[in-house]
Backbone atoms as SQL, in Angstrom:
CREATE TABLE atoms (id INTEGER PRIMARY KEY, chain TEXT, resi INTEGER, resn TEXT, atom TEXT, x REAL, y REAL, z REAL);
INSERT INTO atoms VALUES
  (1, 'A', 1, 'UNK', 'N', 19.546, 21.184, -42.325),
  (2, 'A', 1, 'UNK', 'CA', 19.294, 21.683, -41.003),
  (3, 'A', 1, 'UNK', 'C', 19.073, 20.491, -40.084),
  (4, 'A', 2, 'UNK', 'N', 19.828, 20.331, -39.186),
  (5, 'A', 2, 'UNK', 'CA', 19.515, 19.417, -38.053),
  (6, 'A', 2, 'UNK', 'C', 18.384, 19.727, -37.121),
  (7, 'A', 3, 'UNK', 'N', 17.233, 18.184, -36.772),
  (8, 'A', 3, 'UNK', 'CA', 16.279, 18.649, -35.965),
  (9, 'A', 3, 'UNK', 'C', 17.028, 19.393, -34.955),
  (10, 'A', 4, 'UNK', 'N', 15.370, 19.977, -34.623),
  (11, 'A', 4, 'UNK', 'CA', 15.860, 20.959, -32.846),
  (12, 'A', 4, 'UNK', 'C', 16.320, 22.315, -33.119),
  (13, 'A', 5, 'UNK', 'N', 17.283, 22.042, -34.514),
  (14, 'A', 5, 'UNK', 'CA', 17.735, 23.537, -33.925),
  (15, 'A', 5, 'UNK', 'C', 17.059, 24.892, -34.021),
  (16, 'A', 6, 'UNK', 'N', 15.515, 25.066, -34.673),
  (17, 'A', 6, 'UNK', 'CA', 14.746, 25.567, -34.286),
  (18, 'A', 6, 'UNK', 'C', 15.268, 26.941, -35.883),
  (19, 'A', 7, 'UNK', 'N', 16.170, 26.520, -36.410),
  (20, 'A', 7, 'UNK', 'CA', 16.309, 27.529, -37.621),
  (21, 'A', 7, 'UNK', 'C', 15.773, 27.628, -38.897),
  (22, 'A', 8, 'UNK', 'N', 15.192, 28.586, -39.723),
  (23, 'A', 8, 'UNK', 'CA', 14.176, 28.220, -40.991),
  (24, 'A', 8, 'UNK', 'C', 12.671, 27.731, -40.619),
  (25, 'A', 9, 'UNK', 'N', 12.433, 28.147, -39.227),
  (26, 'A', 9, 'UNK', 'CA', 11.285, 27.514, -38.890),
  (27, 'A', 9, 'UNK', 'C', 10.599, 29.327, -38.653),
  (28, 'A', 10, 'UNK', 'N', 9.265, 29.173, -39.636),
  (29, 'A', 10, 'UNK', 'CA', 8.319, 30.192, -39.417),
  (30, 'A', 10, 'UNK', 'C', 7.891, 31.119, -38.321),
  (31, 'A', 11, 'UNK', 'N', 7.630, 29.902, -37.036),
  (32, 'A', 11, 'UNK', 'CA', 7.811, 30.387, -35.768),
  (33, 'A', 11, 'UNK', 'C', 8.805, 30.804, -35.043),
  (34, 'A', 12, 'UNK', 'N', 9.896, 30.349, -35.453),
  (35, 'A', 12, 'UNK', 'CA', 10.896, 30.844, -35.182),
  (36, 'A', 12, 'UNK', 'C', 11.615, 32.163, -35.515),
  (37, 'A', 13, 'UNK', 'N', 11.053, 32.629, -36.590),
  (38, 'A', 13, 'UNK', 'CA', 12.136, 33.718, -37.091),
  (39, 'A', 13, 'UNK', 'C', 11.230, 35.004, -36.737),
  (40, 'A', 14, 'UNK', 'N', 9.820, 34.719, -36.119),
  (41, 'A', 14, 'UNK', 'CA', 8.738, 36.092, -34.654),
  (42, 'A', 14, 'UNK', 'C', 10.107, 36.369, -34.060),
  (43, 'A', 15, 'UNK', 'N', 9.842, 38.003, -34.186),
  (44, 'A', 15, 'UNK', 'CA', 10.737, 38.504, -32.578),
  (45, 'A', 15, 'UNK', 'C', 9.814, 37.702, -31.627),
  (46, 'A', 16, 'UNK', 'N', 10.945, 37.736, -30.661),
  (47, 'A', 16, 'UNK', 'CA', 9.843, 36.974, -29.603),
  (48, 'A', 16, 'UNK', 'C', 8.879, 37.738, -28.618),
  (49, 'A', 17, 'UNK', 'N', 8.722, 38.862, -28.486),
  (50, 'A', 17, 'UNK', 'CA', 7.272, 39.489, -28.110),
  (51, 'A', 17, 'UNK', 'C', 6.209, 39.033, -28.953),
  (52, 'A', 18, 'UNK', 'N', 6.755, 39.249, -30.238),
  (53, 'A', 18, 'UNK', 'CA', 5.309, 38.956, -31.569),
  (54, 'A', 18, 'UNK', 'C', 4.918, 37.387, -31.008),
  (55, 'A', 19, 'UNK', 'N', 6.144, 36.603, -30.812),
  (56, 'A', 19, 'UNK', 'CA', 6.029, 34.702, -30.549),
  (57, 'A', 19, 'UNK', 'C', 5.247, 34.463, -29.858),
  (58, 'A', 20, 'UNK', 'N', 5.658, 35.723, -28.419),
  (59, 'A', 20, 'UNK', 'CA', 4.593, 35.584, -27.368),
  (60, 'A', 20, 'UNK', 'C', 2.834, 35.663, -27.280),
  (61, 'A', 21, 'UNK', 'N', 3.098, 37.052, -27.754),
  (62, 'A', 21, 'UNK', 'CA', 1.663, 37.028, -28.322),
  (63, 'A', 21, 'UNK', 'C', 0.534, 35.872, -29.239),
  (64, 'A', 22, 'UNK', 'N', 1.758, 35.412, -30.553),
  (65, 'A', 22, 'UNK', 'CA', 0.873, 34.356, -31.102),
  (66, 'A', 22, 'UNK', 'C', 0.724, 33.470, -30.603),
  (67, 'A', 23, 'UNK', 'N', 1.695, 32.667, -29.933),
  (68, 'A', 23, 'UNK', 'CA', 1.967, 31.466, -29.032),
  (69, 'A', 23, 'UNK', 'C', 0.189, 31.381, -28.180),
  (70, 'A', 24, 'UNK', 'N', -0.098, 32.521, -27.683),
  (71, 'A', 24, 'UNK', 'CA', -1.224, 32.356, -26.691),
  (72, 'A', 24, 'UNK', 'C', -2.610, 32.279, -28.018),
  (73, 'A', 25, 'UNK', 'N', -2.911, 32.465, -29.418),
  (74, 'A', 25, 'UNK', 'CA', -3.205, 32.711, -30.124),
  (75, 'A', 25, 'UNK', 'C', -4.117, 31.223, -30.939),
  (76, 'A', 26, 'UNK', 'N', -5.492, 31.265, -30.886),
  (77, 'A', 26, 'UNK', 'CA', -6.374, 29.964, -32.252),
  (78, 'A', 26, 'UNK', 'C', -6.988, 30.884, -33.164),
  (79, 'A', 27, 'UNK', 'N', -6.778, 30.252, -34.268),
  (80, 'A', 27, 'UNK', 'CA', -7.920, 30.678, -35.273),
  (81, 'A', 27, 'UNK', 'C', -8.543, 29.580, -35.343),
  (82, 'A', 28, 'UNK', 'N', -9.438, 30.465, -36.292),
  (83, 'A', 28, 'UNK', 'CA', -10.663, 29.683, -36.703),
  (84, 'A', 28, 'UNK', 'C', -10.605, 29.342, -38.682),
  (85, 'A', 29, 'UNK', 'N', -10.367, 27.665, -38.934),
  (86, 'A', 29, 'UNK', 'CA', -10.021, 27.968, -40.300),
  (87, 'A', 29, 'UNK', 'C', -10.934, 26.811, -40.976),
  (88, 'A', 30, 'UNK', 'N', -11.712, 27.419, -41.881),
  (89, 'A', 30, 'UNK', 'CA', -12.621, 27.173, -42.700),
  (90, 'A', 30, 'UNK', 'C', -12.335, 26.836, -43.896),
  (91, 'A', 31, 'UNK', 'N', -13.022, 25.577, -44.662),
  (92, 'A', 31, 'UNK', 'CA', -12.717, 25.760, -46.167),
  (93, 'A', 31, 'UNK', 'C', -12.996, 26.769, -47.301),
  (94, 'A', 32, 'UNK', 'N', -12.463, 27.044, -48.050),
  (95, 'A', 32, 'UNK', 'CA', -12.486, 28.426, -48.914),
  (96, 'A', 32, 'UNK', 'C', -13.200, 29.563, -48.101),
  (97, 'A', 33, 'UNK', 'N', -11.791, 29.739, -47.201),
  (98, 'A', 33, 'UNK', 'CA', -11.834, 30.797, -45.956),
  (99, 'A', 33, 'UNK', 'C', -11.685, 31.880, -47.378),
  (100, 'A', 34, 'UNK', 'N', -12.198, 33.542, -47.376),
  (101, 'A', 34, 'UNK', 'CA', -11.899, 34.517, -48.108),
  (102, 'A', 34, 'UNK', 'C', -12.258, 33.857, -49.599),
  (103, 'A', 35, 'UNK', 'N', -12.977, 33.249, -49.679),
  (104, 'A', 35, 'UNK', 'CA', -13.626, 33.163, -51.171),
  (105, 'A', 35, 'UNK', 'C', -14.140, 34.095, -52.045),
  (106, 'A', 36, 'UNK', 'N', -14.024, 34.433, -52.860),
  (107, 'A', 36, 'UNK', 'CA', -14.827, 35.562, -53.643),
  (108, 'A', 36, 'UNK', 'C', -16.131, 35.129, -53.907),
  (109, 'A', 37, 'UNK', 'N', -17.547, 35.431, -53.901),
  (110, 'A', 37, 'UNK', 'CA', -19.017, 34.966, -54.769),
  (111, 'A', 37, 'UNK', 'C', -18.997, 35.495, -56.340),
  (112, 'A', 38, 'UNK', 'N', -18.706, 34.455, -56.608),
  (113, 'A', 38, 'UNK', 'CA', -19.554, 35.332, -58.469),
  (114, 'A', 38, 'UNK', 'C', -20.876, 34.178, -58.786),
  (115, 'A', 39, 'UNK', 'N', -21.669, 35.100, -59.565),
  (116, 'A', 39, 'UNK', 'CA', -22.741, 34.126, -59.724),
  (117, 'A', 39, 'UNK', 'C', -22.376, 32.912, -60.426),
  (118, 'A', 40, 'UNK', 'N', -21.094, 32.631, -60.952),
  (119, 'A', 40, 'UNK', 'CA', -20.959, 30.857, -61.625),
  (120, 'A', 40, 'UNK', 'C', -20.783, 30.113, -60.385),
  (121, 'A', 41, 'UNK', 'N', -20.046, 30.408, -59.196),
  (122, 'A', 41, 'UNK', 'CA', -19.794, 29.502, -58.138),
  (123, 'A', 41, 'UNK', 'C', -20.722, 29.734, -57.139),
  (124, 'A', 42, 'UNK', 'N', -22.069, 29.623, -56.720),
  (125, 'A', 42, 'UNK', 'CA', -22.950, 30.028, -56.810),
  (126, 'A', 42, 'UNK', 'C', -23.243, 28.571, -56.085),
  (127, 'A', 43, 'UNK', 'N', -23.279, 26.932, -56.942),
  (128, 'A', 43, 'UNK', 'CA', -23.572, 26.179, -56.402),
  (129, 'A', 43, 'UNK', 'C', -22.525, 25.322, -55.681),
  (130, 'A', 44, 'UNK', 'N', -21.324, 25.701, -56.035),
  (131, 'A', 44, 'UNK', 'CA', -20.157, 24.983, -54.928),
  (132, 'A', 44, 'UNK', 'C', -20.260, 25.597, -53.681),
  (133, 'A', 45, 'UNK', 'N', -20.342, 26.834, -53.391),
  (134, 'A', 45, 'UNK', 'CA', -20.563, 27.859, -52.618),
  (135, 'A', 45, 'UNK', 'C', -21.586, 27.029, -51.424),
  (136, 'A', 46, 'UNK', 'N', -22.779, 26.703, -51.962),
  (137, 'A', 46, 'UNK', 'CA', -24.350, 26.039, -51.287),
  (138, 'A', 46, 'UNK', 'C', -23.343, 25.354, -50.945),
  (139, 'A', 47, 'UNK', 'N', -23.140, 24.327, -51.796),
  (140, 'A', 47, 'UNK', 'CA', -22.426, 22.768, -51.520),
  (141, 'A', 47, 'UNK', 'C', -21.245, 23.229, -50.301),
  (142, 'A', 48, 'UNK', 'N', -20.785, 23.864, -50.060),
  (143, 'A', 48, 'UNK', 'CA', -19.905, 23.799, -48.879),
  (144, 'A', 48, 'UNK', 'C', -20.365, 24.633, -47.748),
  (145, 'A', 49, 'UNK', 'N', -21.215, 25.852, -47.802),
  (146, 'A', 49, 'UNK', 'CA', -21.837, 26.209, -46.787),
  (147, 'A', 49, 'UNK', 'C', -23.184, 25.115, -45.837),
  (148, 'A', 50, 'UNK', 'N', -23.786, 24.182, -46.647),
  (149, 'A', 50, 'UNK', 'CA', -24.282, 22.993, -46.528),
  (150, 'A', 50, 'UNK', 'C', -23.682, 22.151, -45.435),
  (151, 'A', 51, 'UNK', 'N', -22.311, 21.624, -45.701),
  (152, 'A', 51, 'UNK', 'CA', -21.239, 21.037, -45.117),
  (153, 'A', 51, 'UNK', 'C', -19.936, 21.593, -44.592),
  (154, 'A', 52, 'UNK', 'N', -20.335, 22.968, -44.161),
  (155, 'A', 52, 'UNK', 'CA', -19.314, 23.332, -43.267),
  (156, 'A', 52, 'UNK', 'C', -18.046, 22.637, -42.751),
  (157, 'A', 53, 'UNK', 'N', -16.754, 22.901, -42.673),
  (158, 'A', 53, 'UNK', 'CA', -16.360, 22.263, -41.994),
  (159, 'A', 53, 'UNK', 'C', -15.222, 23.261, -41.838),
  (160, 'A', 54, 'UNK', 'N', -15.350, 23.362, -40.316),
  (161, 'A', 54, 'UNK', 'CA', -14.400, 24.381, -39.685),
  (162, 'A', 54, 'UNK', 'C', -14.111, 23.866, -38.119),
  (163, 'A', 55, 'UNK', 'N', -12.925, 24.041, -38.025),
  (164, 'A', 55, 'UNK', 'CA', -11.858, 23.785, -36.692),
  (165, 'A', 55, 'UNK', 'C', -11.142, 25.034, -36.405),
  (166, 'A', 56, 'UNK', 'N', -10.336, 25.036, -35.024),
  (167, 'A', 56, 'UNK', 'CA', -9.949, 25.921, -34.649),
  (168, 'A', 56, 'UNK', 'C', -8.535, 25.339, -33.990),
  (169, 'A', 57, 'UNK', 'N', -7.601, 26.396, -34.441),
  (170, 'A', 57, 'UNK', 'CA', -5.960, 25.610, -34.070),
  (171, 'A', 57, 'UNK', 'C', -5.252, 26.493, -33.447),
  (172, 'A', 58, 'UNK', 'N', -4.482, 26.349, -32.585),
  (173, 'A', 58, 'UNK', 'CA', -3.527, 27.446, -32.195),
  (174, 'A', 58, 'UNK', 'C', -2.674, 28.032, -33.491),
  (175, 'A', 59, 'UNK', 'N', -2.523, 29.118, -33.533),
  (176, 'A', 59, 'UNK', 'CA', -1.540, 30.187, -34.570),
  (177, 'A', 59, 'UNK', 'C', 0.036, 29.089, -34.862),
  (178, 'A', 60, 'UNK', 'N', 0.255, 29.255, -33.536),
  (179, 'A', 60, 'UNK', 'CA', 1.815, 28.475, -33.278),
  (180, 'A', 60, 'UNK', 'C', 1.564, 27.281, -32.622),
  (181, 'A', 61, 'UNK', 'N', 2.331, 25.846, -33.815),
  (182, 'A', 61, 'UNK', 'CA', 2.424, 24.609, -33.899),
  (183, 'A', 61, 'UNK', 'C', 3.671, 24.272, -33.196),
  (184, 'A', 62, 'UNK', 'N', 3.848, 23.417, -32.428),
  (185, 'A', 62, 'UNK', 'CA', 4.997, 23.219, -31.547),
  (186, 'A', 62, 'UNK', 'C', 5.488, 21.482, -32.595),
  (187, 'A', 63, 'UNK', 'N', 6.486, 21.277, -32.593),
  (188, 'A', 63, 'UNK', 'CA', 5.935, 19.637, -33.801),
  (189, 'A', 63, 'UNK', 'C', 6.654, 18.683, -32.373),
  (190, 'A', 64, 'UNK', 'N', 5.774, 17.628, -31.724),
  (191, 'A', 64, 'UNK', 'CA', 5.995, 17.050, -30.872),
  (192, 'A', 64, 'UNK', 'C', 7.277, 16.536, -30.812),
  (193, 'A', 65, 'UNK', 'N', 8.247, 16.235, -31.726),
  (194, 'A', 65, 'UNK', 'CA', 9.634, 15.173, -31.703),
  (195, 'A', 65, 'UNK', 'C', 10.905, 16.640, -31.712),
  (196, 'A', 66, 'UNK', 'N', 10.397, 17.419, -32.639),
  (197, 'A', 66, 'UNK', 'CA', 11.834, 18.075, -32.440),
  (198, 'A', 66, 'UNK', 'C', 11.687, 19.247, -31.819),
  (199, 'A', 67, 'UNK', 'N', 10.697, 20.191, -31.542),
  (200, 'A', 67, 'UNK', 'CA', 10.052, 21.122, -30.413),
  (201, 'A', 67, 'UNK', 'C', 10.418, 22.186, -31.124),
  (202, 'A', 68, 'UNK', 'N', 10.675, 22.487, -32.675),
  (203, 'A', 68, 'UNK', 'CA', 10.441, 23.393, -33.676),
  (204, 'A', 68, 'UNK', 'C', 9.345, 24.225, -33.763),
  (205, 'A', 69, 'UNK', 'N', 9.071, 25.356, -33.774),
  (206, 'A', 69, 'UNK', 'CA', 7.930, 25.918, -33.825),
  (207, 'A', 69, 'UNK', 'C', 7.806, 26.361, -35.434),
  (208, 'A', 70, 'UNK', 'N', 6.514, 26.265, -36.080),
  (209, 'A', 70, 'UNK', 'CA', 5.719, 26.562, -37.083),
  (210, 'A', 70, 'UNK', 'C', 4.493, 27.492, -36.750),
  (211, 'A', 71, 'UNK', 'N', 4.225, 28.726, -37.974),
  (212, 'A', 71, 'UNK', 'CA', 3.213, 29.199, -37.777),
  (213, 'A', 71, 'UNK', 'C', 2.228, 28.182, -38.800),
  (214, 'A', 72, 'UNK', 'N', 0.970, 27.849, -38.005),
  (215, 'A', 72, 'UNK', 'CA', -0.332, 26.970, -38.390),
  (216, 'A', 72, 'UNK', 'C', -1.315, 28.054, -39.239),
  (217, 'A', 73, 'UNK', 'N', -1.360, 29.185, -40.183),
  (218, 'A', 73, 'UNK', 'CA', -1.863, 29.730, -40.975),
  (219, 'A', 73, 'UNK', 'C', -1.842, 29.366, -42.557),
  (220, 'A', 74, 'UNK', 'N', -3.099, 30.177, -42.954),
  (221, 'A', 74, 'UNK', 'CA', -3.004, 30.158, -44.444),
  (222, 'A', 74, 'UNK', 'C', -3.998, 30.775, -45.343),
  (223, 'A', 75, 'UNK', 'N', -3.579, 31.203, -45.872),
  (224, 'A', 75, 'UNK', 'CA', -4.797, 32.543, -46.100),
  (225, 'A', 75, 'UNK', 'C', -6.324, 31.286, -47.309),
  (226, 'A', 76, 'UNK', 'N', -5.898, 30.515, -47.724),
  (227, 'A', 76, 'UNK', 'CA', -7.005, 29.834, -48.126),
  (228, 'A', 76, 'UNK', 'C', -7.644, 29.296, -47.488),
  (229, 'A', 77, 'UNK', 'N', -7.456, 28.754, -46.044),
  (230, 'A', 77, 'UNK', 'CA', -8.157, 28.212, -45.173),
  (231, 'A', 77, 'UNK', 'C', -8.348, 28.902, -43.972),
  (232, 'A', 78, 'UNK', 'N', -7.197, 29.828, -43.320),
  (233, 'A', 78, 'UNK', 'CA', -7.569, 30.542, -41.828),
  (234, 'A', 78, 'UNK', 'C', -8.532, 31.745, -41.722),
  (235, 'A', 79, 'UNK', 'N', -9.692, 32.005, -41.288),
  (236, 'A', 79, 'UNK', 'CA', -10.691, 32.558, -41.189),
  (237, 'A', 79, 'UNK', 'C', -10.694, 34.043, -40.650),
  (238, 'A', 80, 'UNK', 'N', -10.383, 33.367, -39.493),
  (239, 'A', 80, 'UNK', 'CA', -10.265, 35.067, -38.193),
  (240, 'A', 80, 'UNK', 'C', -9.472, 33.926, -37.258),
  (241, 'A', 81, 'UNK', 'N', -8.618, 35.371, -36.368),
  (242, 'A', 81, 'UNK', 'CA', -8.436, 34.369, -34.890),
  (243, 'A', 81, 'UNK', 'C', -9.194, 35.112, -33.916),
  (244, 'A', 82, 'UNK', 'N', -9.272, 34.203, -32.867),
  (245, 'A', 82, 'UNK', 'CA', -10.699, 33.938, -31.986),
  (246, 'A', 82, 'UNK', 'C', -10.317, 34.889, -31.051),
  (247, 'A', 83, 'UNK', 'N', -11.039, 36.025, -30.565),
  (248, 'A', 83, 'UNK', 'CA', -11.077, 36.643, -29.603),
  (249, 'A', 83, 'UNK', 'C', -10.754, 38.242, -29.896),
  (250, 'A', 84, 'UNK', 'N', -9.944, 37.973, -31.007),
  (251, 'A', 84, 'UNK', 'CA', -9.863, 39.863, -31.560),
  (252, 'A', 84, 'UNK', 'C', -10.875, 39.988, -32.782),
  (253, 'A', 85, 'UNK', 'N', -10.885, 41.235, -32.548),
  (254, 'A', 85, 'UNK', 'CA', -12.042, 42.278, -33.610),
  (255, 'A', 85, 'UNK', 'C', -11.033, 41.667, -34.832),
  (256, 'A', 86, 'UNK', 'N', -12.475, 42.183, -35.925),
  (257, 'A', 86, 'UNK', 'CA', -12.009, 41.896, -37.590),
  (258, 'A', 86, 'UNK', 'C', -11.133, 42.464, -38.239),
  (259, 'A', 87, 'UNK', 'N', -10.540, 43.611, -37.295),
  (260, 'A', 87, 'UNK', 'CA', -9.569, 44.585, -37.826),
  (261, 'A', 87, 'UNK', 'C', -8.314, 43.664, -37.104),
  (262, 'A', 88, 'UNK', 'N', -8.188, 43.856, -36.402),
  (263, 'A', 88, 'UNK', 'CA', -6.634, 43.159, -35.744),
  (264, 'A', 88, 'UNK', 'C', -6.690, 41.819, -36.439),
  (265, 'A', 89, 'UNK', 'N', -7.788, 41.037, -36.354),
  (266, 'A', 89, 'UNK', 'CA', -6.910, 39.460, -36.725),
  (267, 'A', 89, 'UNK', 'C', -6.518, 39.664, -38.024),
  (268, 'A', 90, 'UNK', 'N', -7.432, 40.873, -39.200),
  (269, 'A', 90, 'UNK', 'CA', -6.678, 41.016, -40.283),
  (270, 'A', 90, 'UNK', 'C', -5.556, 41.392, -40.359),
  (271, 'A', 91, 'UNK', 'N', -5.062, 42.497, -39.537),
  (272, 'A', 91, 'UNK', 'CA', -3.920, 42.658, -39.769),
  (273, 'A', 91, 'UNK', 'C', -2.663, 41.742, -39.054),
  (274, 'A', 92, 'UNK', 'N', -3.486, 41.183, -37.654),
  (275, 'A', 92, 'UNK', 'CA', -2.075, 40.266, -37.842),
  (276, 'A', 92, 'UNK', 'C', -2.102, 39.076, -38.469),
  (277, 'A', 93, 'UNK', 'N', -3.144, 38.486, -39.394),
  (278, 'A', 93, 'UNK', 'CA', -3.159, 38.088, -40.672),
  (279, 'A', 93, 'UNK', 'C', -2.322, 38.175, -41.386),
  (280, 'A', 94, 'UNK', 'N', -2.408, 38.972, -41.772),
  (281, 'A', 94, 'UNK', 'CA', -1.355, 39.641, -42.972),
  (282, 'A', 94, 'UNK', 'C', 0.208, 39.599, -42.393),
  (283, 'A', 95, 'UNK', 'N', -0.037, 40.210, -41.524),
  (284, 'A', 95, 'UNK', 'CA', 1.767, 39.776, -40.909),
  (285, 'A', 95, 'UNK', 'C', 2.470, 38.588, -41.011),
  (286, 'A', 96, 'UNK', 'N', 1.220, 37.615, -40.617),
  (287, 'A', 96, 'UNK', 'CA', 2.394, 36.379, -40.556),
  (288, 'A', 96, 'UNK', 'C', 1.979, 35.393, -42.069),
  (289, 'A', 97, 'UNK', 'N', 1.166, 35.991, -42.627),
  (290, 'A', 97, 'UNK', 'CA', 1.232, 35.927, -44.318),
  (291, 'A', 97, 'UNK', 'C', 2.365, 36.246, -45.069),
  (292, 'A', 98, 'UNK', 'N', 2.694, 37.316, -44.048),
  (293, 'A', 98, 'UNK', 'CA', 4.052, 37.773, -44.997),
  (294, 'A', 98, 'UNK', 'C', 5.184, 36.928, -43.985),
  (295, 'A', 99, 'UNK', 'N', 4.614, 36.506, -43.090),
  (296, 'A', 99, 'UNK', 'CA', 6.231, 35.516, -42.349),
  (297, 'A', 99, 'UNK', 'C', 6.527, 34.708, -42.932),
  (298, 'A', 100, 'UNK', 'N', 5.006, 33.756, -43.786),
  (299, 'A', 100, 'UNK', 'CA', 4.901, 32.299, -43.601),
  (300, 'A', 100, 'UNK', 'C', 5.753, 32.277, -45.145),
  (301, 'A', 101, 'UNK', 'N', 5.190, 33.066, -46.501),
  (302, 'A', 101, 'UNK', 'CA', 6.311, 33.451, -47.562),
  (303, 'A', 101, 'UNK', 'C', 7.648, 34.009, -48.096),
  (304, 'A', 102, 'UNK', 'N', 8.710, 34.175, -46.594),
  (305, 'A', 102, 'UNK', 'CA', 9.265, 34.594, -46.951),
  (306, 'A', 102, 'UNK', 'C', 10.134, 33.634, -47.520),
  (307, 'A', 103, 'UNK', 'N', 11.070, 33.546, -48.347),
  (308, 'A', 103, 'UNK', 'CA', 11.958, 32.522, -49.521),
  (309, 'A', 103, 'UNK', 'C', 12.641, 31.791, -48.415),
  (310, 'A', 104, 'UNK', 'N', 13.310, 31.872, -47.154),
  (311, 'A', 104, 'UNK', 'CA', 13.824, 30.721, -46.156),
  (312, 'A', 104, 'UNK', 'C', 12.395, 29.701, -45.476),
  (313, 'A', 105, 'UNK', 'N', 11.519, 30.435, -45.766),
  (314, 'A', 105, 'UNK', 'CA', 10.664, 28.930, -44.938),
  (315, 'A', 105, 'UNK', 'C', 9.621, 28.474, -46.492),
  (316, 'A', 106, 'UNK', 'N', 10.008, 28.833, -47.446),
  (317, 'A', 106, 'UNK', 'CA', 9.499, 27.774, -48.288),
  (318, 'A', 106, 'UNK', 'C', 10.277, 27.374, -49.194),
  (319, 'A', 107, 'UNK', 'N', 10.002, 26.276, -49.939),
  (320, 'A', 107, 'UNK', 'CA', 10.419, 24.871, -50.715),
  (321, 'A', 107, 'UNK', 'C', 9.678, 24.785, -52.044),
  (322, 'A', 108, 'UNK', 'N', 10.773, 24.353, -53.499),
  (323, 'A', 108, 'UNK', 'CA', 9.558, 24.549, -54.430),
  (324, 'A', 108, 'UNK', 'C', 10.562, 22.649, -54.928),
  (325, 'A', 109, 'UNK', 'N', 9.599, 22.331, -55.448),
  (326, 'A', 109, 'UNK', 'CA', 9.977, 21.253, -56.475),
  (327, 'A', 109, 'UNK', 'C', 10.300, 21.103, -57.781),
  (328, 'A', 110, 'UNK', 'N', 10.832, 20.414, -58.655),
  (329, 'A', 110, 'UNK', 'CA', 10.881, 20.396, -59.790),
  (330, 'A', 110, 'UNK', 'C', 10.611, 19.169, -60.128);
């Protein structure tokens, strides 16, 4: 794929109402965002609630050189996005969970 042309790119393949919407769009993404508690992890748990460390990014990544758009999610680290109730950012969570996996925007190694 040649830069620019904006194809195989996550952000790119939003109808563009959905684009629009995320485009205006930050979350908030935390380390072991959606963690489960069981009592063995118990003290990693302390150990990172201790040392927080959470930032907030726009949804949609613009990449400065080739003006490609990427969605900036991930369900191990993105939290909520900022400004909608716990019900909507889950579900449009999940939406672009299912954008960010579909088999054209990822890569495996051998």
């Amino acid at each position: 794929m040649k830069p620019g042309s904006g194809l195989g790119r996550s952000g790119e393949g939003l109808s563009a109402p959905l684009r629009d919407f995320v485009d205006g769009l930050r979350a908030e993404h935390r380390f072991l965002a959606g963690y489960q508690t069981t009592e063995e992890n118990g003290k990693l748990l302390k150990r990172v609630n201790d040392n927080l460390l959470v930032s907030v990014h726009p949804l949609l990544r613009v990449h400065p050189e080739t003006g490609e758009r990427a969605l900036f999610v991930n369900p191990g680290f993105t939290d909520h996005i900022v400004g909608l109730s716990a019900l909507e950012s889950r579900r449009v969570l999940e939406l672009l969970y299912g954008q960010i996996t579909r088999p054209e925007y990822t890569v495996r190694f051998r």
